[in-house]
C-alpha positions as CSV (number, residue, x, y, z in Angstrom):
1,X,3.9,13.7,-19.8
2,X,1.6,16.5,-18.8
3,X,2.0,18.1,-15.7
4,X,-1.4,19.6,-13.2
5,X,-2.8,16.5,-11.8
6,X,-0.4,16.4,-8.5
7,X,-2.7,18.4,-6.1
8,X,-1.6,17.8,-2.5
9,X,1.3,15.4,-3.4
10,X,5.1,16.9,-2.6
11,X,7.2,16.1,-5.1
12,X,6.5,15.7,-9.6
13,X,8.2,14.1,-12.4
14,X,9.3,17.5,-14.0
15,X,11.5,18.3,-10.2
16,X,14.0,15.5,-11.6
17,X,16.1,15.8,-14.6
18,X,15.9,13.3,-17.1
19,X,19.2,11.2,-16.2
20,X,17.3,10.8,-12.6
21,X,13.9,9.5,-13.9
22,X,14.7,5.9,-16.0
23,X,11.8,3.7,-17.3
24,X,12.4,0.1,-18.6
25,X,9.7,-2.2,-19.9
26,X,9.9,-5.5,-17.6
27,X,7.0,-7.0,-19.3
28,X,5.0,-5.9,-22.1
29,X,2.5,-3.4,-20.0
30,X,4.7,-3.1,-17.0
31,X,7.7,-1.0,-16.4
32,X,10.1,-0.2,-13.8
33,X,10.7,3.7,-13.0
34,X,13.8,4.6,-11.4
35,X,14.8,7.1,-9.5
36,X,16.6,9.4,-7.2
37,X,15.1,9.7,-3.9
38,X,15.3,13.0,-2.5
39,X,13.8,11.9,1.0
40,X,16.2,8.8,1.4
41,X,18.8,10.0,-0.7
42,X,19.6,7.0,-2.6
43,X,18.1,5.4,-5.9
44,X,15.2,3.8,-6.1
45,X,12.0,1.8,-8.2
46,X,9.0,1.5,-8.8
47,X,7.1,-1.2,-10.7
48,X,3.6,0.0,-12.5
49,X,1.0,-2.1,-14.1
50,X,-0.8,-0.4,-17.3
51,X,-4.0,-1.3,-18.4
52,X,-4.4,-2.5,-22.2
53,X,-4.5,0.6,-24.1
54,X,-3.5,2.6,-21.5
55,X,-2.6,5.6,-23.5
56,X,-6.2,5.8,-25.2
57,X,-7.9,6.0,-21.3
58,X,-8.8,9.6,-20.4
59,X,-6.6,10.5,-17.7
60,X,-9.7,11.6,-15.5
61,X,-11.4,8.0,-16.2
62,X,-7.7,6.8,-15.1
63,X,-7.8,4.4,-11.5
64,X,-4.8,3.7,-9.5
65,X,-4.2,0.7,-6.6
66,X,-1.0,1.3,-5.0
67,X,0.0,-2.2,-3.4
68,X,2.9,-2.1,-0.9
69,X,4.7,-5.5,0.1
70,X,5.5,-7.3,3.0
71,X,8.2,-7.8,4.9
72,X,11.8,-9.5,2.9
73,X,9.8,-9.0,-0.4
74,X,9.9,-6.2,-2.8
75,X,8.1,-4.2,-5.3
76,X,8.7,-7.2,-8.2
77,X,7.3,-9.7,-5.6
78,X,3.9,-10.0,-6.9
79,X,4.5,-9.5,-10.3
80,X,7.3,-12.3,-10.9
81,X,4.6,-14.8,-9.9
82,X,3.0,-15.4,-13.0
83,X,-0.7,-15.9,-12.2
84,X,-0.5,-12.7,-10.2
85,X,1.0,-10.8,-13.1
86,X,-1.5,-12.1,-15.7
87,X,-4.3,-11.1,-12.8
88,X,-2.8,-7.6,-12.4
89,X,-2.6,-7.0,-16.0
90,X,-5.9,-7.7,-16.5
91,X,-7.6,-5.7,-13.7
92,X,-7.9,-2.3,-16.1
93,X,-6.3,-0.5,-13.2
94,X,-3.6,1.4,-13.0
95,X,-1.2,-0.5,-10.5
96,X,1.6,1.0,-8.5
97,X,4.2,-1.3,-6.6
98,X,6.7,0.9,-4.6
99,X,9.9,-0.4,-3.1
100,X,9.2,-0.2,0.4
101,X,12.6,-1.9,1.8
102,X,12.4,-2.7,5.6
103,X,10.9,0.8,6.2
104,X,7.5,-0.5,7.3
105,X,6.4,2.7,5.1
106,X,6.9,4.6,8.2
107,X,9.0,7.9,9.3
108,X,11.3,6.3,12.2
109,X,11.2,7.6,15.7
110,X,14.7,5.8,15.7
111,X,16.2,6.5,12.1
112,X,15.7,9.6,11.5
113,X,17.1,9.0,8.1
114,X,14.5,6.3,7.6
115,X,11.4,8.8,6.4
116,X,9.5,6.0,4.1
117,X,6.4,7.7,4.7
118,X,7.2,10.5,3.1
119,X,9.4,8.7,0.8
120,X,6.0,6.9,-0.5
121,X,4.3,10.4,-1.0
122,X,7.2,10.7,-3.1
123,X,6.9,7.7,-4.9
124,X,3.4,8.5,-5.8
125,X,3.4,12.2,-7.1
126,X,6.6,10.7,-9.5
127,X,4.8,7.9,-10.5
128,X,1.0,9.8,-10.7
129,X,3.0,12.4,-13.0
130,X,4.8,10.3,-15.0
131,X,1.4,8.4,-16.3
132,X,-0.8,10.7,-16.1
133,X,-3.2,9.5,-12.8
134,X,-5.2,12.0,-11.3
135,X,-5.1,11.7,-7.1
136,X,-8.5,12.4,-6.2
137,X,-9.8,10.1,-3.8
138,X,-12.6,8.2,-6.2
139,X,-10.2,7.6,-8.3
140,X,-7.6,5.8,-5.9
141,X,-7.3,2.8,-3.7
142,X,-4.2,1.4,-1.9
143,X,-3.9,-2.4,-0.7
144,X,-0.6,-3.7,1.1
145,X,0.5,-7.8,2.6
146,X,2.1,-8.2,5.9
147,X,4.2,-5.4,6.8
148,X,2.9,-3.6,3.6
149,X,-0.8,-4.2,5.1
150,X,0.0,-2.0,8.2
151,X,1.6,0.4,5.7
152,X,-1.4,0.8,3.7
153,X,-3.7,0.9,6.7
154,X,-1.3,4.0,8.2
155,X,-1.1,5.4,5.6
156,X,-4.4,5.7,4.6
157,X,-5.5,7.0,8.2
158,X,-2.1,9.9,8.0
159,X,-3.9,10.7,4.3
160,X,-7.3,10.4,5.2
161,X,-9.7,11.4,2.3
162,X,-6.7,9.8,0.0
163,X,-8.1,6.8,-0.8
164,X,-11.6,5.4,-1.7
165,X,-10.8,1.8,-0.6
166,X,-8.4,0.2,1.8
167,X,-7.3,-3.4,1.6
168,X,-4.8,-5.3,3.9
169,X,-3.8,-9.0,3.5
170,X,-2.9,-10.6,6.1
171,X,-1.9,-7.4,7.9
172,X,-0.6,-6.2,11.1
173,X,-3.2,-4.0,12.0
174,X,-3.0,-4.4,16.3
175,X,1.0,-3.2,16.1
176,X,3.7,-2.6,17.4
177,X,2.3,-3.6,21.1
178,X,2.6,-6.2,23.4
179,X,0.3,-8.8,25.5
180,X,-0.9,-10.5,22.6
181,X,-1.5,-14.5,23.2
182,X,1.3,-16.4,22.2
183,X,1.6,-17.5,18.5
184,X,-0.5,-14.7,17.8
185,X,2.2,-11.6,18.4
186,X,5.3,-10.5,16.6
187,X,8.4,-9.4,17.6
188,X,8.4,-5.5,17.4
189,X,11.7,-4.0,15.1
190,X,12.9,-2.3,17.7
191,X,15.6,-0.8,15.2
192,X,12.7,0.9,13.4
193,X,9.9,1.6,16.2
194,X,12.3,2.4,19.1
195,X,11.6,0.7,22.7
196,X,9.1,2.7,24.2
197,X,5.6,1.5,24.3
198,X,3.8,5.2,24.8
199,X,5.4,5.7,21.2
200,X,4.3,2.4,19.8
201,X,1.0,3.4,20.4
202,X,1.3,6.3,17.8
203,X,2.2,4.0,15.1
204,X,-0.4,1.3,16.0
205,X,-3.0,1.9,12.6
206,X,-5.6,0.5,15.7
207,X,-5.5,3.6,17.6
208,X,-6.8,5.7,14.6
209,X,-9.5,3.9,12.9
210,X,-11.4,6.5,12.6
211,X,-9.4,8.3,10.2
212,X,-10.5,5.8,7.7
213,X,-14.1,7.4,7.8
214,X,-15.3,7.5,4.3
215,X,-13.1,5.0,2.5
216,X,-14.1,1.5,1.9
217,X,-12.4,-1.1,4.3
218,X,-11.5,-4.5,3.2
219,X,-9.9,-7.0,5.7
220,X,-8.2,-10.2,4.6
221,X,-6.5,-12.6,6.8
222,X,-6.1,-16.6,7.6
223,X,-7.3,-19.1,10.3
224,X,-4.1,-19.9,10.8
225,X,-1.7,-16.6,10.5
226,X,-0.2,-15.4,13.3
227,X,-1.8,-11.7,13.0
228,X,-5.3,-13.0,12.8
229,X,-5.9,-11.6,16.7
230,X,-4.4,-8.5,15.2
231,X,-6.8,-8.2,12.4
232,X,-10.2,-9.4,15.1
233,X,-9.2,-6.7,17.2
234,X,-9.1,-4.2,13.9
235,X,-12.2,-5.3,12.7
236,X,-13.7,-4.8,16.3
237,X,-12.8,-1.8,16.9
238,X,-14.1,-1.0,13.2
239,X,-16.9,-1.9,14.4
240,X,-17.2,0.1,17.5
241,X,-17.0,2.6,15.5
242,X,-19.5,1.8,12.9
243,X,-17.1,2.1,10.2
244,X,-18.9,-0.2,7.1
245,X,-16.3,-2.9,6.3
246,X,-15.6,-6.6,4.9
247,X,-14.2,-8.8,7.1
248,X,-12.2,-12.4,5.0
249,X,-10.6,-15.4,7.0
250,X,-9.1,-17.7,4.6
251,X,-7.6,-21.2,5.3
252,X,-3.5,-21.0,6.0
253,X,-1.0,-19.2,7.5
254,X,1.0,-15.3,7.4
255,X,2.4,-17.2,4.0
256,X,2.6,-15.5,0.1
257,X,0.6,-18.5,-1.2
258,X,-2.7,-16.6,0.9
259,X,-1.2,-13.3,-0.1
260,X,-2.1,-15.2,-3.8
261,X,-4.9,-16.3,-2.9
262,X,-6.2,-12.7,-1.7
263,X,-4.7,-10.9,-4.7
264,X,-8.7,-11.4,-7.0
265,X,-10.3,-10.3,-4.2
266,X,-8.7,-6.8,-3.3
267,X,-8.5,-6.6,-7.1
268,X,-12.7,-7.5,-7.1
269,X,-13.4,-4.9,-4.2
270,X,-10.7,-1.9,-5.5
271,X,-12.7,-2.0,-8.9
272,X,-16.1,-2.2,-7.3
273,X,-15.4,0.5,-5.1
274,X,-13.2,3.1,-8.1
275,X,-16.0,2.0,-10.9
276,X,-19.2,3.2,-8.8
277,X,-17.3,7.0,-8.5
């Protein structure tokens, strides 16, 4: 694959030798790339989802959505549920699902071994160079569920001009913190964030909204999930700081079926968003 479209990204394809970088077809149109991490320093995939034809799409009319999961899940989550799959593979965008582990897709205060922010920068420069997708930001748009919707929503604000649309399912966009009302908190990984609150705060995607200037904001979450206070409290202070966004409350729970049920409408928004640039 050609090389010069990995401007601002750390890491290519053509760093790794070719015993390190594996591909296997899981389903006709998606593959598995495989990997050796250099930031976590162990092996690991990634699942992308090619558009019919892919090879005949200019690489410069190319559009990516990165999706991270949630919490216990992984990057064959979404695609082993077949209606997802079939919606994914249909969505003429290039898809990338990383393998986020329990990393929250953050660089731990704690574990200083644990750098799975960087290790996604990784992910993405291997993957973007190993297809072909250019990183400009009208070209890309990242979407996460659960613990992958704070990790999309952080790591849009630490990339900011990255991404031309933002979506979080049922995300935890008011955390790590405490005092929320009861039912409507989670227990903070104290393993991952560390104990002190004056550091949560730095982690907390609420406390730099504003980094999402520019990109288009899409919020999804349920009347009955347990971060629904957590996304009010995101979209308000979106608000405050009129920053243009869409605001969803679907009927359930912090469950995968609403995950499913949000899956055509990030899809809708990325390509309405990547299409007009």
């Amino acid at each position: 694959m050609k090389a010069g479209l990995m401007v601002g990204l750390s890491l290519s394809a053509s760093e790794l030798s070719a015993s390190e970088l594996e591909t296997e077809e899981l389903f006709p149109r998606i593959d598995a790339v495989s990997f050796e991490s250099s930031r976590l320093k162990k092996r690991k995939r990634a699942v992308v989802v090619l558009p019919k034809n892919w090879q005949s799409i200019k690489p410069a009319e190319r559009r990516t959505l990165v999706i991270l999961h949630g919490r216990g899940r992984h990057e064959r989550s979404l695609i082993d549920d077949k209606l997802i799959r079939q919606q994914l593979l249909g969505s003429g965008l290039f898809i990338i699902l990383p393998d986020g582990d329990d990393g929250w897709f953050l660089n731990s205060p704690l574990r200083k071994q644990d750098v799975y922010e960087t290790y996604l920068e990784e992910v993405l420069a291997i993957v973007s160079e190993q297809y072909e997708l250019p990183t400009s930001q009208k070209q890309c748009a990242i979407a996460g569920w659960s613990m992958g919707g704070f990790g999309c929503v952080r790591f849009a604000e630490r990339h900011p001009g990255r991404f031309a649309a933002v979506s979080s399912i049922i995300g935890l966009l008011d955390f790590p913190r405490s005092g929320l009302p009861e039912g409507q908190s989670y227990k903070v990984p104290v393993d991952r964030f560390g104990s002190d609150e004056a550091v949560w705060k730095q982690f907390n995607p609420i406390n730099d909204a504003e980094k999402l200037k520019g990109a288009s904001v899409l919020i999804i979450t349920a009347d009955q999930a347990f971060d629904r206070t957590m996304n009010e409290h995101f979209r308000d202070r979106l608000t405050e700081l009129k920053l243009p966004h869409e605001y969803v409350e679907l009927k359930g729970g912090h469950t995968f079926p609403v995950v499913r049920a949000s899956i055509p409408l990030v899809l809708a928004h990325t390509k309405r968003v990547l299409q007009r640039n």
